[in-house]
N, C-alpha and C positions, 0 to 999 in steps of 0.2 A: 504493500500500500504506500503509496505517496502522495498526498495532499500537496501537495507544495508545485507540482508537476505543473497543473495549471495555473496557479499561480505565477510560477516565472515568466511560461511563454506570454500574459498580460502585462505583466510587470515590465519585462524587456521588448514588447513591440507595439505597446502604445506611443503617441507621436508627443515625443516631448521639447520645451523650448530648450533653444541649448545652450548648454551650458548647465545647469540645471541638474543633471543628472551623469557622473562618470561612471566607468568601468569598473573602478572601484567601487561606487556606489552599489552599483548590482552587484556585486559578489558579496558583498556586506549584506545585504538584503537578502540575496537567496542562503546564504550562511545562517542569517538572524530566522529565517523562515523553517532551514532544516531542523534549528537547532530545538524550536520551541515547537514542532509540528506533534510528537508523542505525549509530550506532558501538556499541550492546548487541547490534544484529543479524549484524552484522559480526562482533562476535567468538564469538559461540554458533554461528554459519554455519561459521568453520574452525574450531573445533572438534568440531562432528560433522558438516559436511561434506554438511548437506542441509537446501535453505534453509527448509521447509515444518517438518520437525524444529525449526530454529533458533527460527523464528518462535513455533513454539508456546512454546517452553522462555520467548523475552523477554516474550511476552505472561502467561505464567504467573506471571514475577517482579514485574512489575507489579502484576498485580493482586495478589498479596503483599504487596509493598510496600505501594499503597495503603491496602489491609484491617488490615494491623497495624503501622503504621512513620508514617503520615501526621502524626501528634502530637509526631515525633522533631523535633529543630531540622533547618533544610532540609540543611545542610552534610553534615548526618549521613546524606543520602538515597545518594549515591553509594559510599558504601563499602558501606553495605546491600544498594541494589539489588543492586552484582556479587557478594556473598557469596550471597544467594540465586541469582543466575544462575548462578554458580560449582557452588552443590551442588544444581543442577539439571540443571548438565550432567554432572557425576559420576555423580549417580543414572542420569541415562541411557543413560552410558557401563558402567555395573554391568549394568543391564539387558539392552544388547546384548553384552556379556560371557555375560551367563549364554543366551542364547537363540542365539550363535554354538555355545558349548559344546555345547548342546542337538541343534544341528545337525549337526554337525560326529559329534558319537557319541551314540550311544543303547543304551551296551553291556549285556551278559548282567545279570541280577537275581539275584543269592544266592535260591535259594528258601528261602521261610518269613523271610528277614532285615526284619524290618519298621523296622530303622533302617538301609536302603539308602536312598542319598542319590546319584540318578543326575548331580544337579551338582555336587556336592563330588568325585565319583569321574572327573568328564568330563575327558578335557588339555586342554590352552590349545590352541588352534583356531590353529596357526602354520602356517606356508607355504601359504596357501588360493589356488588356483588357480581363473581362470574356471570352469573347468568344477566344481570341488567348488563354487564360487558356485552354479552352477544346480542341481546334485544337492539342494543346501542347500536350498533356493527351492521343488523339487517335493516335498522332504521336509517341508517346513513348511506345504504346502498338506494334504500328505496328513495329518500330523499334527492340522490344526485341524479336518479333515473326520472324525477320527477322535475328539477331544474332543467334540464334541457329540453324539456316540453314549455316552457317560461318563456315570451317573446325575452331580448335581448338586455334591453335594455331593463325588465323587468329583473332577471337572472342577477343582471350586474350590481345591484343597487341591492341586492339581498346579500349575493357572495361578500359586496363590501364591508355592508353594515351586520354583518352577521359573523362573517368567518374570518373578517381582516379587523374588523373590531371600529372600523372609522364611524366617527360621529357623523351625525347630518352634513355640518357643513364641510370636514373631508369627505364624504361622500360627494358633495356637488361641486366640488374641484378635481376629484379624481376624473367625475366623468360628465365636467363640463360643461355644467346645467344648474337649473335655481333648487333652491332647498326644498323648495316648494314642489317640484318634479323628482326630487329625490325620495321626499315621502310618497307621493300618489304611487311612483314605480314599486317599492317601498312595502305598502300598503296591500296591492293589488296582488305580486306577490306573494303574499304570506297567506292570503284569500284563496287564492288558485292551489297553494302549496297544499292546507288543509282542504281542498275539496279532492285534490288528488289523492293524499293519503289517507284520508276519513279518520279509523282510528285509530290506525297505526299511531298517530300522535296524540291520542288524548291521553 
């Protein structure tokens, strides 16, 4: 295994001004990369607990690193690297927060309320037992078989606000539109979603 692999060929053949970046510099870089690759993977590993997950998150931070940190003095690379690994693994710990929550309930929808917020409204997904594990599993199959019945821009505005965690008005910058277009897609939905699955979500 080597993480790093990718990382260099980005590191060494993006277009940079010059001067800016020597010879040295990238050997120093792919050195500082080799070195901390086993013990950055080890620690993104227990903390979420699955090495394929891990791997992405330290290959991510790298190539971070590289792209906007490489011109830092070297010293300054390790406290960097693990702050971006750090709220890498945050973000992704938020994400399966909110897609446990998702699973876990998919309660009743206020009719006509177009500022219902099925994640804001879901409880913390506590005492989960194997079997709610697999209930959870057939439910997320059904559900993403269910989303791409969704016109588009309806899909978009759930995956955001649902599975990337963005509020309304990141929502309406991701993709473009008024907040006001972000709940109705939003809305509608989450409406389609439960007539799709009936009760598989109650």
């Amino acid at each position: 295994m080597n993480a790093c692999a990718g990382v260099y060929a980005v590191s060494c053949s993006r277009e940079q001004p010059t001067g800016t970046k020597t010879l040295q510099r990238e050997r120093q870089l792919n050195q500082f990369l080799a070195e901390v690759e086993r013990r950055a993977l080890r620690f993104a590993e227990i903390a979420v607990r699955d090495r394929d997950e891990a791997l992405d998150l330290v290959q991510d931070a790298m190539i971070k690193l590289a792209r906007k940190y490489v011109d830092k003095p070297t010293h300054e690379w390790a406290p960097l690297f693990y702050r971006i690994l750090q709220n890498g693994v945050r973000d992704w710990h938020r994400r399966q927060l909110v897609r446990n929550r998702v699973m876990v309930w998919f309660g009743g929808v206020a009719g006509g309320d177009d500022d219902y917020d099925v994640v804001a409204q879901a409880p913390d997904p506590a005492g989960r037992t194997p079997e709610r594990d697999l209930q959870s599993h057939e439910a997320m199959r059904g559900l993403e078989a269910a989303m791409h019945k969704l016109p588009p821009r309806q899909r978009e505005a759930f995956m955001l606000r649902t599975f990337e965690g963005l509020d309304v008005a990141g929502t309406a910058t991701a993709m473009g539109c008024s907040q006001g277009s972000v709940k109705t897609h939003y809305f509608r939905a989450i409406h389609s979603l439960r007539e799709q699955l009936g009760e598989h979500w109650q």
